[in-house]
C-alpha positions as MATLAB code, in Angstrom:
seq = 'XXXXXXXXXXXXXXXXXXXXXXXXXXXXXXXXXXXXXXXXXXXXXXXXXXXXXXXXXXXXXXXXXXXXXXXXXXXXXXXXXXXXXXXXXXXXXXXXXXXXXXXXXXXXXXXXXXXXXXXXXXXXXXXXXXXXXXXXXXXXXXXXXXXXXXXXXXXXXXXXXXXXXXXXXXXXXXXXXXXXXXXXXXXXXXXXXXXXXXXXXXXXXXXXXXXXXXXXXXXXXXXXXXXXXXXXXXXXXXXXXXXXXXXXX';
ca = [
      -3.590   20.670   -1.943;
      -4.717   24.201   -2.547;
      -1.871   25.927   -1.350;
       0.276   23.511   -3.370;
      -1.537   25.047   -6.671;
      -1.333   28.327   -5.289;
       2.820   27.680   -5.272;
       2.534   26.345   -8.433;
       0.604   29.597  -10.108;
       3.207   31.978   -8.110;
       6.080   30.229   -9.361;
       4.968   29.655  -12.976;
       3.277   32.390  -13.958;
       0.737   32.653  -17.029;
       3.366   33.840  -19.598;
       5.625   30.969  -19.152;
       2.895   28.739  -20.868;
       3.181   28.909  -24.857;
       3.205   32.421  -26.266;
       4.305   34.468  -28.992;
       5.320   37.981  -28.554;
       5.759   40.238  -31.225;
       7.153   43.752  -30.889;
       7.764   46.360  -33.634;
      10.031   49.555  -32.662;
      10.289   52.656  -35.141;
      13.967   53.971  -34.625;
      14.666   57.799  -34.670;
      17.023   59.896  -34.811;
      16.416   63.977  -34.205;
      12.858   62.943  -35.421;
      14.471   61.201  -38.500;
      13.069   57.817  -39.135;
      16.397   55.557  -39.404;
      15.313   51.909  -38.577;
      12.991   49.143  -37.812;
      13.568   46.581  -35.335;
      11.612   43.314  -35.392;
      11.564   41.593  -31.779;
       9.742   38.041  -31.969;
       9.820   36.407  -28.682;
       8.687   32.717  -28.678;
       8.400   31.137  -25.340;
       7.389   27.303  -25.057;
       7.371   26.590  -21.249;
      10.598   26.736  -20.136;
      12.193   27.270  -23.445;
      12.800   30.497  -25.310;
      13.213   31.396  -29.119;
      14.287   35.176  -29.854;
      14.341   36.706  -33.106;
      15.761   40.388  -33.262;
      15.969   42.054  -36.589;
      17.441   45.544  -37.277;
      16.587   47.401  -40.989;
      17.500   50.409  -42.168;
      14.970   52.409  -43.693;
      14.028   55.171  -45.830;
      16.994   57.405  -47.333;
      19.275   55.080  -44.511;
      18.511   52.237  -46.626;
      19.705   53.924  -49.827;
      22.884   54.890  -48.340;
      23.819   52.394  -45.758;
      21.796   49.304  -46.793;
      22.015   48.289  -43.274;
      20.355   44.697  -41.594;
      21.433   43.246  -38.307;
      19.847   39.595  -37.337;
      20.036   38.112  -34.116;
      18.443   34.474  -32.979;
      18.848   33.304  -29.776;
      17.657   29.871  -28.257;
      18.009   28.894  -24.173;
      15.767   27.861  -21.387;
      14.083   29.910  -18.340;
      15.418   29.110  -14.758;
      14.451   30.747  -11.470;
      12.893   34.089  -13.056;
      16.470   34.025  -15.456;
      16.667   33.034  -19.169;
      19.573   31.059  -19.624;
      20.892   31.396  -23.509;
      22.192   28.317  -25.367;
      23.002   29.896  -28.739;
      23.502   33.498  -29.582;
      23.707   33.979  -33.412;
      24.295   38.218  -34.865;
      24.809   38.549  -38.297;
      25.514   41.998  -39.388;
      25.491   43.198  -43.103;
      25.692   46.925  -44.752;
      27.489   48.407  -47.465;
      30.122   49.340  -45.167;
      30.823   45.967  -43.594;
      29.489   42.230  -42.933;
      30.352   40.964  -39.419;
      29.161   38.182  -36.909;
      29.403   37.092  -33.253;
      28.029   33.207  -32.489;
      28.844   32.371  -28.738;
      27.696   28.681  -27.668;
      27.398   28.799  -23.708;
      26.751   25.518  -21.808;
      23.839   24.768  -19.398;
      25.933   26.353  -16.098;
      26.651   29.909  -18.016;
      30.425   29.104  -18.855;
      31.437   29.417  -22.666;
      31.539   26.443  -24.648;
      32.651   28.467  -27.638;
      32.826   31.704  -29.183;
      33.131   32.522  -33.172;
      33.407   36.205  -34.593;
      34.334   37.699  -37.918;
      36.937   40.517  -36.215;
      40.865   38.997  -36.898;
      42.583   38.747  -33.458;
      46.037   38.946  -32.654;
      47.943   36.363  -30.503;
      47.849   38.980  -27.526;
      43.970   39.594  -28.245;
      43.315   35.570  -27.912;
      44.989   35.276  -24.756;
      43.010   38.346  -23.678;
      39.715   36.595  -24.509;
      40.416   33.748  -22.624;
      41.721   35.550  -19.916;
      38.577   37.105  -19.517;
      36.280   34.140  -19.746;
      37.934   32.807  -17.493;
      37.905   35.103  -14.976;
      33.703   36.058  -15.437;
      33.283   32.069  -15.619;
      29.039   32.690  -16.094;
      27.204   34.411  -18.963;
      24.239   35.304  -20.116;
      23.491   37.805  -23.582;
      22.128   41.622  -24.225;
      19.506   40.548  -25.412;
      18.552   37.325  -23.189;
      18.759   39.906  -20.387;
      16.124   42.776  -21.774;
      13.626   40.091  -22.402;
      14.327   39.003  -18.352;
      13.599   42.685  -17.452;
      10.355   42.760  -19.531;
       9.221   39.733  -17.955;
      10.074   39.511  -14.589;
      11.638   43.060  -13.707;
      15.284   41.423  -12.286;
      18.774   41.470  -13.177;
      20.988   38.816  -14.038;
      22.971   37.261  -11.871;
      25.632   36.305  -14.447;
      27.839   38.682  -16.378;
      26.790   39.404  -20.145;
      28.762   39.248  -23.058;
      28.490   39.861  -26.665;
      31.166   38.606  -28.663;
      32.884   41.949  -28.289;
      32.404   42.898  -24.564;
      31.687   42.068  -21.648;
      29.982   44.170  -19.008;
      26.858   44.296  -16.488;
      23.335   46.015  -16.420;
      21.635   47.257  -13.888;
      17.938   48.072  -14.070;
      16.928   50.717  -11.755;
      12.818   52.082  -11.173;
      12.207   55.621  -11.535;
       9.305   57.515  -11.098;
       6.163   57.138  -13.092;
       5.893   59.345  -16.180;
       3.218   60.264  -18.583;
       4.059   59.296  -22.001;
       1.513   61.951  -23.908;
       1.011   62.172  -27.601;
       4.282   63.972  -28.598;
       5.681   60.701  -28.395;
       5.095   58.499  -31.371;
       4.424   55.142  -29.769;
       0.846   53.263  -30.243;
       0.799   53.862  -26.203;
       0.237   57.550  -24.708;
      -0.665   57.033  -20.700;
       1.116   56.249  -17.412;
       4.529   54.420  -17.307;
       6.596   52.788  -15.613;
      10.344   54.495  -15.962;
      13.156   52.058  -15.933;
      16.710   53.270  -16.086;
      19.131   51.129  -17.500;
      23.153   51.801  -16.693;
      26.493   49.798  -17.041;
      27.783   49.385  -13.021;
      31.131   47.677  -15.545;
      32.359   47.481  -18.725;
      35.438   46.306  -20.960;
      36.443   45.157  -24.326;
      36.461   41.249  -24.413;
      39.675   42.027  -26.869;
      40.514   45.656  -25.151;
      40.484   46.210  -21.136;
      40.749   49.918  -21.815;
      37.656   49.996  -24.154;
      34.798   53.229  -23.683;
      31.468   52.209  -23.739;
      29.670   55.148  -25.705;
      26.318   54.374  -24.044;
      25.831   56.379  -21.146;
      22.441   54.716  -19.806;
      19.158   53.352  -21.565;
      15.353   54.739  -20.163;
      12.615   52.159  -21.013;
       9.222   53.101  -20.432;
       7.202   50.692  -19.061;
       3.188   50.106  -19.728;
       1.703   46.963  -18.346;
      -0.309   44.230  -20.349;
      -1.922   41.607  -18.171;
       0.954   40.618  -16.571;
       3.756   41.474  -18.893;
       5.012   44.460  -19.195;
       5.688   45.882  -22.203;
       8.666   48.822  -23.451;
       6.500   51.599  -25.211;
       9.609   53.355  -25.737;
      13.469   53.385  -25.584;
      15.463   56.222  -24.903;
      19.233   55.524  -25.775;
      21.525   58.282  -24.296;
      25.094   57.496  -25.636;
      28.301   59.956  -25.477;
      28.005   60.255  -29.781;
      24.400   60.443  -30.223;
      20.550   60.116  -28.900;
      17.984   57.695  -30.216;
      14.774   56.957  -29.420;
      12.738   53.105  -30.492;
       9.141   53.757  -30.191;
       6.110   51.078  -29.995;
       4.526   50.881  -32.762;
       2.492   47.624  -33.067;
       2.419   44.226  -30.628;
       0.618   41.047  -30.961;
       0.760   38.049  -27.940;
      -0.187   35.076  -29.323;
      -1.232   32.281  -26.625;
];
């Protein structure tokens, strides 16, 4: 009996139970204060709510008037979230756009909605592709997994707009010391994040601008938590810095 419970613990561990995490991330530019993002993570046993909300701020607001909202619903499986729904609404003074994909329980698309206009050729392309991938997950699905159990996915992910892999690779530990602006200064854990594939769901030829993602790692209980995102892309560098959390049990 007591190395039944012992099982149990290992395979569910604490964070599974009912929790809310809440992460806010100040997003720079050369220094320059650009964003917010909002990350709300609600996780009810084996179901998962995420809420991810981009603003612009500051002198960005005045010019771009920029908000991105994302809401994602699925279920946890084997140390993998599993999205249902992926919902990303995007709205600025340059353009509105959105992306819904509906997957079913096995990771195959049930459906897929977005605001771009597609050709006849760029349907056929779509389907081509989802059809060849057959199992999904989403972006955003998949840096929660990393945060709480340190593992890629074993399905492909796609956004609406591509479709491409991650791979999360451990570096060496780093100091994070107080020329960084997070509410964290101490050891890390360094994370490197890269695309092994990538390709435009209506495009084979597409680039992908981002070059590779660094995530810096501190550890809370047993969740680890990003202090820091470093986002090295062929246009430009940003960094997303901690800069308060809350874990409600």
């Amino acid at each position: 009996m007591r190395i039944f419970f012992i099982i149990i613990l290992l395979i569910y561990p604490y964070y599974l139970n009912s929790k809310v995490i809440n992460l806010k991330y100040e997003i720079d530019w050369q220094s320059i204060h650009l964003a917010d993002l909002n990350w709300i993570i609600k996780i009810d046993d084996n179901k998962y709510d995420i809420n991810f909300i981009i603003r612009s701020y500051g002198l960005t607001d005045k010019i771009y008037n920029y908000e991105s909202v994302t809401n994602i619903s699925g279920y946890i499986e084997n140390n993998h979230l599993r999205p249902k729904i992926y919902d990303s609404k995007t709205k600025s003074s340059k353009q509105n756009k959105f992306e819904k994909i509906t997957f079913n329980n096995n990771g195959s698309i049930s459906k897929i909605e977005i605001s771009k206009k597609l050709n006849n050729d760029q349907i056929e392309l779509q389907k081509r592709s989802i059809q060849k991938f057959k199992y999904f997950t989403d972006p955003i699905s998949q840096l929660v997994q990393y945060f709480l159990f340190q593992n890629n996915s074993d399905r492909i992910i796609l956004d609406g707009l591509n479709i491409y892999e991650l791979s999360l690779n451990m570096q060496k530990d780093e100091l994070l010391d107080e020329n960084n602006p997070t509410i964290y200064n101490g050891n890390v854990k360094l994370y490197n994040l890269t695309f092994p594939f990538f390709e435009g769901l209506h495009k084979i030829d597409k680039k992908n601008n981002l070059n590779k993602i660094s995530i810096y790692y501190f550890e809370n209980k047993f969740l680890d938590i990003p202090a820091k995102f470093h986002i090295n892309s062929k246009k430009f560098n940003a960094n997303l810095y901690l800069k308060s959390f809350d874990i409600i049990e």
